[in-house]
C-alpha positions as CSV (number, residue, x, y, z in Angstrom):
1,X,-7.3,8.3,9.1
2,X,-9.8,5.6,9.9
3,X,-13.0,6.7,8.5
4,X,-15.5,4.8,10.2
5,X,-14.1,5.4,13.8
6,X,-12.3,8.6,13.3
7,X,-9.2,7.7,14.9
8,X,-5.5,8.0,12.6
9,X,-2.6,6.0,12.9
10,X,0.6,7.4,12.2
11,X,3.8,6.5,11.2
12,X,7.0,6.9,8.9
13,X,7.9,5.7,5.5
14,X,11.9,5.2,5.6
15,X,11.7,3.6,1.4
16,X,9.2,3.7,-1.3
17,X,9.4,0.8,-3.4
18,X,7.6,0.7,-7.0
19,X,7.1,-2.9,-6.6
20,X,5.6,-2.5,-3.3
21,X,7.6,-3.4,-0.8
22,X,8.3,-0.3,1.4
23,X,9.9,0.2,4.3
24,X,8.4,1.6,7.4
25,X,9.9,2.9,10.3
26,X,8.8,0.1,13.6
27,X,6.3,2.7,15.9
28,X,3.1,4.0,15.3
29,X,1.8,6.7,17.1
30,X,-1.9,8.3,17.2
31,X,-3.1,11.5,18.2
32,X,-6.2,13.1,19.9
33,X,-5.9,15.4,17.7
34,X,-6.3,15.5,13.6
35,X,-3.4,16.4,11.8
36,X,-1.3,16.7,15.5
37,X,2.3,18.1,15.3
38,X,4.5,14.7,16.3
39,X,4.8,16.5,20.2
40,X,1.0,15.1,20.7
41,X,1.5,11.5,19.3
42,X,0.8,8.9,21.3
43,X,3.3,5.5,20.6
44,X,0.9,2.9,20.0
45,X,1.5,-1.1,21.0
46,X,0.9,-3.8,18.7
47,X,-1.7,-4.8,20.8
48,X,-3.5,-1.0,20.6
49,X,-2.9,-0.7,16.8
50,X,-4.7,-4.3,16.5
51,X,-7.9,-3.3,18.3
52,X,-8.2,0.2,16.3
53,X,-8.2,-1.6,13.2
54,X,-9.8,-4.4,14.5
55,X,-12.6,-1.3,15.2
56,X,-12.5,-0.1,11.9
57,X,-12.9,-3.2,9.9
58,X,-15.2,-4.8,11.8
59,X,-17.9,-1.7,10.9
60,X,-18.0,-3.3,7.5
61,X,-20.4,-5.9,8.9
62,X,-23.7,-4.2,10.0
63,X,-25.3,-6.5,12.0
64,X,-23.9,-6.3,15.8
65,X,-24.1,-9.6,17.0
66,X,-22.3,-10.8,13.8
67,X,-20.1,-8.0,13.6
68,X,-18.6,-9.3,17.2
69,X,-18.2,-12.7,16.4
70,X,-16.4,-11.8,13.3
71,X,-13.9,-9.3,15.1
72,X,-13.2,-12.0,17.8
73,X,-12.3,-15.0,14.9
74,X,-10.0,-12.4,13.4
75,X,-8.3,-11.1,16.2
76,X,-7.8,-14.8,17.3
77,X,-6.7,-15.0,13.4
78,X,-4.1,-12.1,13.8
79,X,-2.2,-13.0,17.5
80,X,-2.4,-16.7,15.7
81,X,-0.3,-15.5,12.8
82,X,1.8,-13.6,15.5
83,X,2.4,-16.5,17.5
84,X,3.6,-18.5,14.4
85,X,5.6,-16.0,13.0
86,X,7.4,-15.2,16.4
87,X,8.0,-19.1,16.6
88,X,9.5,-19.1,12.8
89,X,12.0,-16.1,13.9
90,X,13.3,-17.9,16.8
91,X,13.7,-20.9,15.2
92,X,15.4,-19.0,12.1
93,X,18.0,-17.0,14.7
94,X,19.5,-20.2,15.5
95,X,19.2,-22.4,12.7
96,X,22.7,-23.2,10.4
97,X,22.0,-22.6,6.5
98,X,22.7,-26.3,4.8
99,X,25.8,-26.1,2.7
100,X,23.9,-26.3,-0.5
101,X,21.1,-23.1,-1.1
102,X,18.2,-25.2,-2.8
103,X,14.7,-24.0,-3.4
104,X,12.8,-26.1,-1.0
105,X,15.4,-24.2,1.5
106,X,14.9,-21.1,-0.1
107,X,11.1,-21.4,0.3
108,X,11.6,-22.4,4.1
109,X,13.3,-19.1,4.7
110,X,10.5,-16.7,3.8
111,X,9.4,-16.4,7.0
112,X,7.3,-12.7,7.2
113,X,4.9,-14.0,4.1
114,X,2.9,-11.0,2.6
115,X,3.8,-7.3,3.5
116,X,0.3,-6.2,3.4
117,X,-1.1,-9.9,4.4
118,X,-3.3,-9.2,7.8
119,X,-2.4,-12.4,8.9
120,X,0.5,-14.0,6.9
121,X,1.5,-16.7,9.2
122,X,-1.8,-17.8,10.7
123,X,-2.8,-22.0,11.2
124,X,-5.8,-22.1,12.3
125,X,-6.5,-25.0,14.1
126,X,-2.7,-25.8,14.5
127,X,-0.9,-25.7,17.8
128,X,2.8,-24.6,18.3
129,X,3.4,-28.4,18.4
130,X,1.7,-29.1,14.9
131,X,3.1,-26.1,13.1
132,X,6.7,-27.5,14.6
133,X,5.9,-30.8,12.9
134,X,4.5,-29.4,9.5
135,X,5.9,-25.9,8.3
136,X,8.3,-25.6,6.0
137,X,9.3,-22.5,8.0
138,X,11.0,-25.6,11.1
139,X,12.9,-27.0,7.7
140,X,10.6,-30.2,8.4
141,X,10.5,-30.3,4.2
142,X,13.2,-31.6,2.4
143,X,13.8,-32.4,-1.6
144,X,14.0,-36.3,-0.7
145,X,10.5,-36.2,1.1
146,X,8.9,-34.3,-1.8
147,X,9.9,-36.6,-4.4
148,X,7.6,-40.1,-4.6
């Protein structure tokens, strides 16, 4: 339940993990209805569960007119993260592994970032062209180019 705009997102938790990392079924749903039987969700879109939180976070800041502008840099914050992330899983789907597992590759392979991270992958004032050029996440790092 969102408190602040009464709505409730739900969903299903396939693995509890004690160190946090669950697992979570991929669709949301929400209902008109509190507490509705699962024949009266509605599946939500990324984009839909976005703007209710979006809505619900943004309540934390009373003034209006700051309150808006704070929702629209965060929401620019989130499909930015998106966009990088959906750029780092393409790149990963067809990229070979180099014969020798070493950390800076290991570090280029976390590609999600933070389970709980609102916007993991976000580079603000990057373009797709920039973050090709610069994240570790494109394997532009290597041990040689680390070292002085």
């Amino acid at each position: 339940m969102l408190p602040r705009t009464s709505q409730t997102i739900y969903g299903s938790l396939l693995h509890r993990s004690s160190a946090g990392h669950h697992v979570y079924g991929d669709t949301l749903y929400t209902s008109e209805i509190v507490l509705g039987q699962p024949e009266q969700w509605r599946t939500l879109s990324f984009e839909q569960i976005t703007t209710m939180l979006l809505e619900e976070i943004s309540f934390l800041e009373p003034n209006a007119e700051i309150r808006a502008l704070k929702r629209i840099e965060f929401e620019q914050m989130v499909y930015n993260s998106l966009q990088h992330l959906t750029s780092y899983l393409e790149y990963a789907l067809n990229a070979k592994p180099p014969a020798v597992l070493d950390f800076i590759y290991l570090e280029q392979v976390l590609l999600c970032g933070h389970p709980f991270h609102p916007t993991p992958k976000s580079l603000v004032g990057f373009s797709v062209s920039d973050s090709s050029a610069y994240s570790p996440e494109f394997g532009v790092a290597s041990l040689s180019a680390a070292l002085p």
